[in-house]
VEXDREN-2710 file (C-alpha; in Angstrom, 1 decimal):
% VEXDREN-2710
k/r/px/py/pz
1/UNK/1.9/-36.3/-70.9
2/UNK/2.4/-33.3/-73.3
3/UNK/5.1/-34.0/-75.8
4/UNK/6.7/-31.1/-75.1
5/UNK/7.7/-32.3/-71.3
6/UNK/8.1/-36.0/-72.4
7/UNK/12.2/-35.8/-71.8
8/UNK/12.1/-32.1/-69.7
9/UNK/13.4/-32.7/-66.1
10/UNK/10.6/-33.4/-63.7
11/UNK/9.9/-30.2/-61.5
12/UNK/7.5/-29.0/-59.3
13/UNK/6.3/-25.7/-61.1
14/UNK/4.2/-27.3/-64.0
15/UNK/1.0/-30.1/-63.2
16/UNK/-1.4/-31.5/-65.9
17/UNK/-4.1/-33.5/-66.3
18/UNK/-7.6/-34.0/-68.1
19/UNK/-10.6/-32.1/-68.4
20/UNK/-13.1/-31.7/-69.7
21/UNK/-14.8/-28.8/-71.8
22/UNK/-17.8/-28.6/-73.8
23/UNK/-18.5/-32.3/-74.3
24/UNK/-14.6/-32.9/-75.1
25/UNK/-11.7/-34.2/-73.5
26/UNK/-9.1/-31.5/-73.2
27/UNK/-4.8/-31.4/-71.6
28/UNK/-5.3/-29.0/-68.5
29/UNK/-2.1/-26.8/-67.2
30/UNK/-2.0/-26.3/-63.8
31/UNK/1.4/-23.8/-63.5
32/UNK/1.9/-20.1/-61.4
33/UNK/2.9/-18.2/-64.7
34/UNK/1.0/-17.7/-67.8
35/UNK/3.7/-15.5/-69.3
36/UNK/6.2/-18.7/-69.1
37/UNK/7.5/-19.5/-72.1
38/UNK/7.3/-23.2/-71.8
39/UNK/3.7/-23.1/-69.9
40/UNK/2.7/-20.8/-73.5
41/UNK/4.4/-23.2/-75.7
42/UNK/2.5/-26.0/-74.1
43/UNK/-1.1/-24.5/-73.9
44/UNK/-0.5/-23.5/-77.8
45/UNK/0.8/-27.2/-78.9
46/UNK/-1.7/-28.9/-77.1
47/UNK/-4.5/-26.7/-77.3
48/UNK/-4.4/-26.8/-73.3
49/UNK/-6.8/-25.7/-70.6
50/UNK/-4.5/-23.1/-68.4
51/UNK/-5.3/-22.4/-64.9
52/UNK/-3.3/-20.6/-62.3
53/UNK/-1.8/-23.0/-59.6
54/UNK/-1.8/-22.2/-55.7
55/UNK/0.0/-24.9/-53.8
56/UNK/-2.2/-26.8/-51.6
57/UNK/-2.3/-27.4/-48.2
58/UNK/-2.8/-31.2/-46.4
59/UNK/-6.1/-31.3/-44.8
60/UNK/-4.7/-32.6/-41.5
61/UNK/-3.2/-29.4/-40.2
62/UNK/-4.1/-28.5/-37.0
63/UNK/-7.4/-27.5/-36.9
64/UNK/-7.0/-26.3/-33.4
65/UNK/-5.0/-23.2/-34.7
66/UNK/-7.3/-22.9/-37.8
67/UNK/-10.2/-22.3/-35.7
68/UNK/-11.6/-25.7/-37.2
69/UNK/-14.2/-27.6/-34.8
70/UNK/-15.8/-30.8/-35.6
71/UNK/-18.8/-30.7/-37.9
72/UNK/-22.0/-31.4/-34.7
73/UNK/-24.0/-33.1/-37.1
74/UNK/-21.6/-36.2/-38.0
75/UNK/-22.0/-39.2/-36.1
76/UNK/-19.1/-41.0/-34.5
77/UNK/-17.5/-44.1/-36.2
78/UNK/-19.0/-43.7/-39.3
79/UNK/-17.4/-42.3/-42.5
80/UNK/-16.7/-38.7/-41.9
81/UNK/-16.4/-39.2/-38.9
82/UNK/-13.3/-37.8/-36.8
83/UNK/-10.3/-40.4/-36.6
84/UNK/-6.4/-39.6/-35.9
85/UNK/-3.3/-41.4/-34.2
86/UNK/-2.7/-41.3/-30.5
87/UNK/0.3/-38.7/-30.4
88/UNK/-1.4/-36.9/-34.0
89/UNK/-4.0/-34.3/-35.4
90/UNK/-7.3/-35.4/-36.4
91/UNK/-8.3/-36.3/-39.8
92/UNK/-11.8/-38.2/-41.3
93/UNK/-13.0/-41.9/-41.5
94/UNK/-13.3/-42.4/-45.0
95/UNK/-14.8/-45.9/-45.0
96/UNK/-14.8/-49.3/-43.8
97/UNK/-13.2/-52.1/-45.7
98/UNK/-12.2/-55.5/-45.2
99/UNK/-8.4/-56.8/-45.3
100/UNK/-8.4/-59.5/-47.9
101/UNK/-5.0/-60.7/-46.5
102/UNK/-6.2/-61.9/-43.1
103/UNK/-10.4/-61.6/-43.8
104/UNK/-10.3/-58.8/-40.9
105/UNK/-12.1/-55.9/-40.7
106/UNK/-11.0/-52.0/-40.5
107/UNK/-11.4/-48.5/-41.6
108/UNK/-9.1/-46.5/-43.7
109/UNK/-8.1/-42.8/-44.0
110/UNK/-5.3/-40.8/-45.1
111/UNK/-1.6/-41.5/-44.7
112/UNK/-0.6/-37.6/-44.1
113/UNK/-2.7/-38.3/-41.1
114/UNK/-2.4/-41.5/-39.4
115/UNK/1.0/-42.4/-40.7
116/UNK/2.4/-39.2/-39.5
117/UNK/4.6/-38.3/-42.0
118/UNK/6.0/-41.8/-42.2
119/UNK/6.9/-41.5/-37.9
120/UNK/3.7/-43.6/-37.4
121/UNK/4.5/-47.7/-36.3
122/UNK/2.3/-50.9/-36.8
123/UNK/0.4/-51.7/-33.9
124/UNK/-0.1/-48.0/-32.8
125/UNK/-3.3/-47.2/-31.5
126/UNK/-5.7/-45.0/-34.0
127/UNK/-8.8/-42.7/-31.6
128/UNK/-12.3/-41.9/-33.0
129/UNK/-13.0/-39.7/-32.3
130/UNK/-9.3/-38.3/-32.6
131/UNK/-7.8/-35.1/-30.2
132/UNK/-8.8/-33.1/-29.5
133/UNK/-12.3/-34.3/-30.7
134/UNK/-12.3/-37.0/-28.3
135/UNK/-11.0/-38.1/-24.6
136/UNK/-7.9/-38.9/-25.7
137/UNK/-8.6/-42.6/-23.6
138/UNK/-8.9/-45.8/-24.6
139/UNK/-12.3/-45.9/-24.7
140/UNK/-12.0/-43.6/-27.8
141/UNK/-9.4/-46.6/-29.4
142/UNK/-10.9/-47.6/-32.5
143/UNK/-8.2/-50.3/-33.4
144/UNK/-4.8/-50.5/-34.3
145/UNK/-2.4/-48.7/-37.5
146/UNK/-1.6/-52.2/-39.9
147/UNK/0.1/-50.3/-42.9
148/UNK/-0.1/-47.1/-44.7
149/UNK/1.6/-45.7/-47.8
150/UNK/5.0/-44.5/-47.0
151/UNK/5.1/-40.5/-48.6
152/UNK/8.5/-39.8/-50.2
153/UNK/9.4/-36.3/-49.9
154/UNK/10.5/-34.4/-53.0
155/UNK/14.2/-33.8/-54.0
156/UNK/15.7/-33.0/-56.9
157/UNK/18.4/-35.4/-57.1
158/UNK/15.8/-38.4/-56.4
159/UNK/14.2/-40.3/-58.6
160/UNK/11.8/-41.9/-56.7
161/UNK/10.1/-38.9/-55.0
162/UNK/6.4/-39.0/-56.7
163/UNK/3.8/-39.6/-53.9
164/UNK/0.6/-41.8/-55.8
165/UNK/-1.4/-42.9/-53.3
166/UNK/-2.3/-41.4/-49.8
167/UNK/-3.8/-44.3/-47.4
168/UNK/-3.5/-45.8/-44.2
169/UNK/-5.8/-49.0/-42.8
170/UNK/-6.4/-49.5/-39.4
171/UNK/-7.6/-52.6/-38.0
172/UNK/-10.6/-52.4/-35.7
173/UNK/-10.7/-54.6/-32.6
174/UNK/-14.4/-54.3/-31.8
175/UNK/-16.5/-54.9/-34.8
176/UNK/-19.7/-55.0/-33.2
177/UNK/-20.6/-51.8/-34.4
178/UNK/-19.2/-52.1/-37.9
179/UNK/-21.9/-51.7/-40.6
180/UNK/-22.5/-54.3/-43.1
181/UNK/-22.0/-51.6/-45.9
182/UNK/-20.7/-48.1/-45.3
183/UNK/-23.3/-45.3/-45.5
184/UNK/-22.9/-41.5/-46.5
185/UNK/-25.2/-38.7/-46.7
186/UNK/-27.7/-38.7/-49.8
187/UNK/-27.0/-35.1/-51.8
188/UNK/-30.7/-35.4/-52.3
189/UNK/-32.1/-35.6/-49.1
190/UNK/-29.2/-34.5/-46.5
191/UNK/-29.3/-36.3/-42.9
192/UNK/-30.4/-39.5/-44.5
193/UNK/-27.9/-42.3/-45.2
194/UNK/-27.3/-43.4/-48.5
195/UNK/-25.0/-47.0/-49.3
196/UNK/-22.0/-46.6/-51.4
197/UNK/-22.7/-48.9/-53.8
198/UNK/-19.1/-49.8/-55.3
199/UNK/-15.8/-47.9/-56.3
200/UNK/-14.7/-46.9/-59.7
201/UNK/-11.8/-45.9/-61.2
202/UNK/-10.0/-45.4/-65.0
203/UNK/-12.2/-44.6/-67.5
204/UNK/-15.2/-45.0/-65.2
205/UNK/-14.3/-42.0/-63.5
206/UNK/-12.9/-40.0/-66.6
207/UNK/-16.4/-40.3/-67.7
208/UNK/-17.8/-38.8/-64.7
209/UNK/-15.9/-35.3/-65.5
210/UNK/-17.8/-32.4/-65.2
211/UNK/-20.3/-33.8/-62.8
212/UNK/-21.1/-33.0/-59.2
213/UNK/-19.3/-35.1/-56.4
214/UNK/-19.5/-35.2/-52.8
215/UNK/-18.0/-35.9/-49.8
216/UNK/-18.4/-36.2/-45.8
217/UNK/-15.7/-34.9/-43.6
218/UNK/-14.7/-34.2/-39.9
219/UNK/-15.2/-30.3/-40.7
220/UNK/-17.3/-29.4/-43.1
221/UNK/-19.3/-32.4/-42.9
222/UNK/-21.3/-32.3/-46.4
223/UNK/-19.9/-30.6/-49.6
224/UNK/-19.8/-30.6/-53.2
225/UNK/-18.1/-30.0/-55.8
226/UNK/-17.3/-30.5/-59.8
227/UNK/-14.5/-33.3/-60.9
228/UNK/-12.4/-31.7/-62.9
229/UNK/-9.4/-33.2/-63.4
230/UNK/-8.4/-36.7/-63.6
231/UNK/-4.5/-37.9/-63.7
232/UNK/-3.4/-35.1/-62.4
233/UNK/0.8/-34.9/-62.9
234/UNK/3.0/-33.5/-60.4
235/UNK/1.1/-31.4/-58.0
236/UNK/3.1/-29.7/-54.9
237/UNK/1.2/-30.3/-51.8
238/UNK/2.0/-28.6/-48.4
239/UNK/2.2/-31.1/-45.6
240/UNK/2.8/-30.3/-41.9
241/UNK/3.9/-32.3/-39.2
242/UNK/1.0/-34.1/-37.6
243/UNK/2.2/-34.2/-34.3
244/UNK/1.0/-31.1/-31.5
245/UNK/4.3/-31.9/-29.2
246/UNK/6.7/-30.9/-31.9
247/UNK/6.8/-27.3/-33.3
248/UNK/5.1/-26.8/-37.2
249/UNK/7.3/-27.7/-39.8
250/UNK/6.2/-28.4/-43.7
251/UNK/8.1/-29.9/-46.0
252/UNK/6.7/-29.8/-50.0
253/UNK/5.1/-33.1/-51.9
254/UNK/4.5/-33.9/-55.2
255/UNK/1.7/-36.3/-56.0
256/UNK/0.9/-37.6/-59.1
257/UNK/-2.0/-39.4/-60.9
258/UNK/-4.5/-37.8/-58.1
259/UNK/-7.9/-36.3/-58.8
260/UNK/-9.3/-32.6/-58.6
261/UNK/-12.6/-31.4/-57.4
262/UNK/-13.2/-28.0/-58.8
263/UNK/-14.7/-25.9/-55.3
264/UNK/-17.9/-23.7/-56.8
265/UNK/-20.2/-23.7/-53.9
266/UNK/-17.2/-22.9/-51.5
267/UNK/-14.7/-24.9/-49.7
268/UNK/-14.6/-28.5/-51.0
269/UNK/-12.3/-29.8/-48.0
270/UNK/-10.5/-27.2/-45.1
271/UNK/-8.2/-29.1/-42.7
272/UNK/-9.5/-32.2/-40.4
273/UNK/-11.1/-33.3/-44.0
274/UNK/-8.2/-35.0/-44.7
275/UNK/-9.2/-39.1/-45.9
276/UNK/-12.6/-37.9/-46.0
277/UNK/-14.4/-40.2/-48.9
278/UNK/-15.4/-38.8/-52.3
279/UNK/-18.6/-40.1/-53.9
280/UNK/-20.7/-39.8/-57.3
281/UNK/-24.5/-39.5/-56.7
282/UNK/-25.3/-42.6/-57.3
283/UNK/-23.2/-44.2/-54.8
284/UNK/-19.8/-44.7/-56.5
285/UNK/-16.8/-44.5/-54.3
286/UNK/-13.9/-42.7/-56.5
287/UNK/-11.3/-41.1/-53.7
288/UNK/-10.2/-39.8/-50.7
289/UNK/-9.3/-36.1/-49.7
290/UNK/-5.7/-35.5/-49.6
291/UNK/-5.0/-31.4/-49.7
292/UNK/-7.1/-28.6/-51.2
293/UNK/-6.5/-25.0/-52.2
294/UNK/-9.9/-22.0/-52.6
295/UNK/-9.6/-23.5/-56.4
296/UNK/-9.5/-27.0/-55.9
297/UNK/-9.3/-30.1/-53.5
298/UNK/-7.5/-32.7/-54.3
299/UNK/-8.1/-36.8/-53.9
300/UNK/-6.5/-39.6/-54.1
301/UNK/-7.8/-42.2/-56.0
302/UNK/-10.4/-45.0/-54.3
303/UNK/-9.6/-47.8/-56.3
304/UNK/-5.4/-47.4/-56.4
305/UNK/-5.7/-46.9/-52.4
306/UNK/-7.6/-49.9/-51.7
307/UNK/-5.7/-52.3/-54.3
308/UNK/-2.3/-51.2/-52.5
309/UNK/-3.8/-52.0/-49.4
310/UNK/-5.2/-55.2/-50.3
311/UNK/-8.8/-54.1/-48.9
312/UNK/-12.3/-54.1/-50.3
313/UNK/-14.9/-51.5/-49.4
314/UNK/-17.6/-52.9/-47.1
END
C-alpha cells in the first residue's frame, strides 16, 4: 500500500496495484482524476504508474440486451463453455475441479453469476448450456450450486465490505463426460485443445507481468491480453441483478487483491465472459474473469478461489 493511504479512510475513488515497466516493478494508480491532489501526491511519493479509472462492469449482464450471442465455435461442457443458474443470466465454465471435502467432482465459475447476488441456495440446479443459450430443461442440468463466495456490497459505515474472491462450485451429477484434465484452446494453434497444466499464484504470477494471457469465454470465445496488474486494491465494479424476472438494478463493489489484463488487441472479456478461465501460454491456470472496462478486464485470482473452495483443478 502507498504510505501515504496507510491510515486514509478506505474509499472507492483511488485503486493500486503492481506493474510493471521496463524490466522493474512499479506502484500503479488506478483513480478518475489526475489533477487530485492526493492522486498527485501519491504518483510523486511513489514514483507511481497513473492511469485513468473507468468503473467496470460484471461480465454476467444480460447479454440478451447487449446484443451478445454465444461464441458458435465453443463446445458445450467444456471450459468456456456457457453455464448459468436456473432462474439467472448466463456466464462461462471456467474449469473442472474436484471437491477435496467429499472427493466429488464439479465445475466452477463466477459467484456474480451463479450465486446471484448472494439470492442463489445450495442444491439449486446450475444449466449448460445456461438461458437463453440452452432449453432451459433438465436435460441442460449440469449439476447442483454447493457453495459460492458470498459478495458484500460496499458501504461506508462497514468494515467488512471488500469483495476478494469471486467463485461459485457446482457439483455435477453425471460425470461420465467429465475430462480427466481440463482443456483450453492453444494460442498457438487455435481450435486445438491444449491441458492446463497447473495454477499459480503469488510471486509466480507477479513474475508473469507484462506477458500475454488468455482466456476462453461464452462470448468472445478466444482472447488475449497483457497482465498488468497484480494486487489490485479497491476497485469499484458494476454488478447487476442476474435475474431476467426482476427489473435491472446495480449496486457498486469493491474488490480487492484481484488481477488486471490490460485489453490491446480489443475486448479482453464483454458480458456472458463472466468465470471464464485465465491462462499463461504454457498452460498455467492464474484466474477467473470477474468484470472488465475498454482498458482492462479484471480476474480473480485461480489459486485464492480454489483454496476457499476447497477444490483442486482437474
Amino acid at each position: 500500500m502507498p504510505a501515504i493511504l496507510a491510515g486514509r479512510p478506505a474509499d472507492n475513488q483511488i485503486s493500486w496495484g503492481i506493474t510493471r515497466r521496463h524490466g522493474e516493478f512499479k506502484v500503479i494508480i488506478l483513480a478518475e482524476n489526475d489533477a487530485d491532489p492526493l492522486v498527485q501526491e501519491i504518483v510523486r511519493s511513489s514514483e507511481a504508474v497513473f492511469v485513468t479509472r473507468l468503473t467496470a462492469e460484471a461480465h454476467s449482464l444480460d447479454a440478451r440486451a447487449s446484443h451478445l450471442p454465444k461464441s458458435p465455435s465453443l463446445p458445450d461442457r467444456k471450459a468456456g463453455a456457457s453455464i448459468g443458474h436456473m432462474s439467472g443470466y448466463p456466464g462461462t465454465l471456467g474449469c473442472f475441479v474436484r471437491c477435496t471435502e467429499g472427493n466429488w467432482l464439479g465445475v466452477i465459475s463466477a459467484s456474480h453469476v451463479l450465486g446471484r447476488n448472494n439470492r442463489s441456495r445450495r442444491g439449486d440446479k446450475v444449466l449448460s448450456p445456461g438461458d437463453p443459450d440452452g432449453r432451459r430443461t433438465l436435460n441442460e442440468e449440469i449439476g447442483t450450486l454447493q457453495n459460492f463466495k458470498l459478495l458484500p456490497h460496499f458501504q461506508c459505515a462497514s468494515d467488512n465490505y471488500l469483495c476478494c474472491e469471486d467463485i461459485a462450485l457446482v457439483k455435477v451429477e453425471d460425470t461420465s463426460d467429465i475430462p480427466d484434465v481440463t482443456e483450453v484452446w492453444s494460442p498457438d494453434r487455435p481450435n486445438i485443445l491444449m491441458p492446463i497444466q497447473r495454477v499459480i499464484g503469488g510471486e509466480d504470477v507477479a513474475n508473469r507481468l507484462g506477458q500475454r494471457v488468455y482466456k476462453m469465454g461464452r462470448t468472445t470465445g478466444l482472447t488475449s491480453g497483457i497482465l498488468d496488474i497484480v494486487g489490485l486494491q479497491r476497485q469499484r465494479i458494476v454488478v447487476a441483478n442476474s435475474d431476467p424476472a426482476e427489473a435491472v438494478t446495480e449496486r457498486h463493489y469493491i474488490y480487492t487483491n484481484i488481477l488486471a489484463v490490460r485489453c490491446d488487441k480489443g475486448p479482453f472479456s464483454r458480458a456472458g465472459d463472466s468465470g471464464a478461465l485465465v491462462y499463461t501460454a504454457d498452460g498455467c491456470g492464474i484466474g477467473l474473469v470477474i468484470a472488465g472496462t475498454e482498458q482492462y478486464s479484471f480476474v480473480s485470482p485461480l489459486d485464492a478461489c480454489l483454496r476457499d473452495m476447497k477444490a483442486t483443478i482437474l
